[in-house]
C-alpha positions, 0 to 999 in steps of 0.5 A: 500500500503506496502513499503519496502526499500531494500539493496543489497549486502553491505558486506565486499566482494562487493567494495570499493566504496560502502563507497561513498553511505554508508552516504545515504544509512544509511539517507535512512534507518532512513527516513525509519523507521521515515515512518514506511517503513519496511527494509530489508537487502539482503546479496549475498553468493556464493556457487559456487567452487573456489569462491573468493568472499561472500563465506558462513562463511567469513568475506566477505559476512558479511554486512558492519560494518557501515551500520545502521541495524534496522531490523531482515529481513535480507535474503540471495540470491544465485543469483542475483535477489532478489526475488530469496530469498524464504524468501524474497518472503514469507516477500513481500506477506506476508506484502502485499507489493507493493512498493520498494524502492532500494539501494545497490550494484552492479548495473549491476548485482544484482540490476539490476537483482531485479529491472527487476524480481519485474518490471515484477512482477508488483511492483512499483519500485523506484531506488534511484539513489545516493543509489547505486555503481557498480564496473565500476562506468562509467556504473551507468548513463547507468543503470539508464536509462536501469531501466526506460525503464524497468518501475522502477522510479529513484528518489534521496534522497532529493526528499525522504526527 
């Protein structure tokens, strides 16, 4: 049984309050790799005209500079669902994993968008709840409990730790 830890969107572009989970999204990463748990970065670009945001070759869609990075497997989506990402599909069945652990931006959208694809994937998936931001902070109760009636576990740092 694989795991994987997975981080949306942590770039430049997202927003600012990425800087309140940034301290746990990085504990998160070190308990990580202390476990022998892979790590994969998510980077969203966004092809479409009169983009504003995470435009390919901008500063914007690079991920944050104070974000720990411990691995190659950094894959870039087009959409919001992660499994979107060839790459990032290829990496799951190739390392067999079955169990994904979910931190990152935003949560009304690109996470949301994940945790649905990998739930009806039927993968085991764990959000962790003081891992992840949204532009509209007011929606991030209402998220967690759209991802647990989709089937996905919300659990926290400490209960990692």
């Amino acid at each position: 049984m694989e795991k994987v830890l997975v981080i949306i969107d942590i770039q430049n572009d997202i927003t600012k309050n990425y800087k309140e989970i940034i301290g746990n999204i990085n504990k998160a990463i070190d308990w990580a790799v202390n476990n022998g748990i892979h790590v994969v970065y998510i980077r969203h670009e966004n092809l479409s005209d009169g983009t504003r945001t995470f435009k390919p070759n901008t500063q914007g869609a690079e991920l944050v500079s104070d974000l720990k990075i411990v691995s190659k497997n950094i894959f870039t989506k087009f959409k919001g669902n992660a499994l979107s990402s060839e790459e990032f599909a290829d990496f799951v069945n190739k390392n067999g994993i079955s169990d994904f652990y979910i931190t990152g931006a935003d949560a009304i959208a690109c996470v949301k968008s994940t945790c649905y694809n990998l739930v009806k994937a039927n993968y085991n998936v764990n959000v962790l709840s003081d891992c992840i931001t949204s532009y509209d902070k007011r929606k991030i109760d209402e998220m967690l409990q759209y991802y647990e009636s989709k089937g996905c576990k919300i659990t926290n740092l400490n209960e990692l730790l």
